[in-house]
N, C-alpha and C positions, 0 to 999 in steps of 0.2 A: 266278487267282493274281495277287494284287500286289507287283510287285516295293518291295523299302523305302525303296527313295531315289525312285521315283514317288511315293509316299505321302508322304515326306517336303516334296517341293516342294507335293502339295498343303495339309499341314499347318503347314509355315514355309514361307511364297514369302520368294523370294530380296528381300535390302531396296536394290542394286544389282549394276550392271551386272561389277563384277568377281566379287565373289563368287558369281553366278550363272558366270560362267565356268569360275571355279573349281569348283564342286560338277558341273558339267557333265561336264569330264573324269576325275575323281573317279568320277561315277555312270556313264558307257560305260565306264570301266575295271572298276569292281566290277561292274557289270550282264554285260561280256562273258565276266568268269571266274567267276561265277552260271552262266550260262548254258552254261559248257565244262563246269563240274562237273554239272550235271545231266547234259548231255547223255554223259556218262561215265558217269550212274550208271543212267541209262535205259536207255541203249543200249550200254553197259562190256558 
């Protein structure tokens, strides 16, 4: 499984240093409520 904002830094890498900060918290914020809802729908 890949998640889509890994795919996406590998497909656009970031062109600097803030906007890489940016999409940073961005992607642990969606990546860790990805991963509450699966884990809800797994284990729900």
């Amino acid at each position: 499984m890949i998640c889509p904002f890994c795919k996406q830094e590998v497909d656009e890498p970031c062109r600097n240093t803030v906007e890489m900060q940016r999409r940073a918290s961005d992607h642990i914020e969606r990546c860790d409520k990805a991963l509450k809802n699966l884990k809800g729908i797994v284990f729900g």
